[in-house]
Residue, then its C-alpha position, 0 to 999 in steps of 0.5 A: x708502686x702507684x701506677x699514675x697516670x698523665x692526669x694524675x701526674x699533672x695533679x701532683x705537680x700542681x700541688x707541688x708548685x702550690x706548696x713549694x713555690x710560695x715557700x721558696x718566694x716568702x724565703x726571698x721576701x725575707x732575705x730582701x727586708x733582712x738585707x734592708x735592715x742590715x743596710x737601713x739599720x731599720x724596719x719598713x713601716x710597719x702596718x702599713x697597707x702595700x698597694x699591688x701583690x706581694x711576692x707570694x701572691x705573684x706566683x699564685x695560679x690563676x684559679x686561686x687568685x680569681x677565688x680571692x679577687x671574687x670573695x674581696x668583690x663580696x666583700x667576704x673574709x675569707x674564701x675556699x681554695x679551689x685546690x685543699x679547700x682548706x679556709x684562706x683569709x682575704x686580703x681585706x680581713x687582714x685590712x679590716x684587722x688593721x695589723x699584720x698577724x706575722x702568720x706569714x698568710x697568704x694575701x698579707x697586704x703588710x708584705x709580711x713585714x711585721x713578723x716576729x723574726x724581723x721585730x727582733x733584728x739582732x735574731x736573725x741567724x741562720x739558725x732562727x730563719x729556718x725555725x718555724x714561729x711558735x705557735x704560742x703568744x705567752x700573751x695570755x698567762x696572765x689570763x686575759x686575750x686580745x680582741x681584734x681591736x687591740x683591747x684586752x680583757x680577761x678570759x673569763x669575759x663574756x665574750x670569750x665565751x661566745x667566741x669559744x662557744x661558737x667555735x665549739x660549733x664550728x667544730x661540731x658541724x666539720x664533724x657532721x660534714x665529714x661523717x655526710x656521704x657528699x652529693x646528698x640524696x634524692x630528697x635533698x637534690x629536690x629541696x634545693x641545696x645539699x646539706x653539706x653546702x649548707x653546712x659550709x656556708x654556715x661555717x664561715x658565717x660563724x667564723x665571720x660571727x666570730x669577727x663581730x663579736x671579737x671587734x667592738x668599735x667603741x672601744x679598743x686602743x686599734x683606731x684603724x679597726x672599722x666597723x666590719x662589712x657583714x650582713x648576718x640579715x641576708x645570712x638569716x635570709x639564706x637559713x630560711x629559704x633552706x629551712x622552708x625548702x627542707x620542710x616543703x620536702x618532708x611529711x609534717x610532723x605529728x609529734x616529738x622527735x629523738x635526736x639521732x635515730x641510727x644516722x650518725x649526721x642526723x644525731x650530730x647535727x642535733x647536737x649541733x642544734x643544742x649547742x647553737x642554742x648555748x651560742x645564741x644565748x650568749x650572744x644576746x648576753x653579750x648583746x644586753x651587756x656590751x650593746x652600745x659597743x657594737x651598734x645592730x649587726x651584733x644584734x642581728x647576728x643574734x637573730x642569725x644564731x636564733x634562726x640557725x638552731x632551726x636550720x639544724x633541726x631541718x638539716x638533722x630531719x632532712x638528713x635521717x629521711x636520705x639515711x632511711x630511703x638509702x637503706 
């Protein structure tokens, strides 16, 4: 048995209430628009921006509310929960998306209204309500995927690689994030930022990259779909001020380098490096080649990615001088 105590139990009976009490208050949600189908014979409007909170952002602590109310005042699209840390998607993304995903999220300004279930009236049983939705589409068999302006293209596009790509490098940096030991050494505390904050904002930059490149404004069958609010200039901005930083902390360096070196971070970090250069390059594909669709902030996330392979170099030297001084 574990011998918890009053802090303890008080932490565990907030996670419940996070889990559970959303749960319990979509269920409500939907047994209210099942109801109004059944009466109504119809759906609500669907897409249609609901002013105020929905029911599930009703029983939100204050905590995560005031976490979401701060990244929609950045105008971000996503922000950290301050209880899982885990990745939450703000109430202006979906916006910005222009539809209702139907993932049943969070800040859903559709109220949940275009799910799958409740697209399919004649479907609701208790059995089906109960299910969880599928997390496959069937969309894209055919071999083409959807960007986030409603267009289709084939999976072989350019963009899909950049899309793919950058992900396989968001993926590499949560690696390199798990295996870092949190807080950082001396020479990192002096240089500013610690690296594993770094790491993070850069994640979520990629993944508003990622909402660039997926949402082309000249094209698409989405009218709603305007052009996003991200800055990739400050983000370039940012990646200097830690690249200079982390080089102002460390000897110069007199000849070449082997990745790696006997820190798994540094050797992974380097590998983060020479994916973000296959990125890069395929962003400025994307770039010669569908341009005029995305007017110049594509064009600076491409100066972003350039600045960023640098900003892994920095953070791999960086990271294996803590290693070294450590041991």
């Amino acid at each position: 048995m574990f011998d918890l105590g009053p802090i303890d139990c008080i932490h565990v009976a907030i996670g419940a209430l996070v889990t559970i009490v959303p749960r319990v208050m979509w269920r409500i949600s939907r047994m209210r628009l099942a109801r109004q189908v059944q009466l109504t014979g119809r759906l609500p409007p669907l897409n249609a921006v609901v002013e105020g909170k929905n029911d599930i952002e009703r029983t939100l602590s204050p905590r995560i509310q005031a976490a979401h109310d701060a990244a929609v005042a950045r105008g971000e699209a996503s922000y950290a929960d301050p209880y899982t840390q885990l990745t939450v998607m703000t109430r202006l993304c979906h916006i910005e998306r222009g539809r209702c995903c139907g993932s049943r999220c969070r800040h859903c300004p559709y109220n949940h209204v275009n799910v799958p279930d409740l697209a399919r009236p004649s479907a609701m049983t208790a059995k089906s309500s109960r299910a969880a939705p599928p997390i496959y589409t069937k969309t894209g068999d055919e071999g083409t995927s959807a960007l986030y302006n409603g267009e289709r293209r084939s999976k072989t596009n350019v963009v899909f690689d950049v899309l793919g790509t950058i992900d396989e490098l968001n993926s590499h940096i949560g690696l390199a994030r798990a295996h870092h030991k949190q807080g950082g050494g001396d020479i990192t505390k002096q240089a500013v930022a610690s690296v594993p904050d770094a790491l993070e904002f850069v994640q979520r930059r990629l993944l508003d990259l990622g909402s660039i490149c997926a949402t082309p404004t000249s094209s698409g069958t989405n009218a709603s779909v305007a052009p996003l609010p991200y800055q990739p200039k400050e983000w370039t901005v940012q990646l200097e001020q830690w690249i200079d930083a982390w080089q102002n902390a460390l000897p110069p360096l007199t000849e070449f380098i082997l990745p790696g070196g006997g820190s798994v971070v540094s050797a992974e970090l380097h590998v983060c490096r020479t994916v973000c250069r296959r990125a890069e390059r395929l962003v400025v594909d994307l770039v010669a080649t569908n341009g005029s669709s995305y007017g110049p902030t594509l064009r600076d996330g491409a100066v972003f990615m350039n600045r960023l392979s640098d900003f892994f170099f920095a953070a791999a030297r960086i990271t294996a001088a803590e290693e070294q001084k450590r041991r």
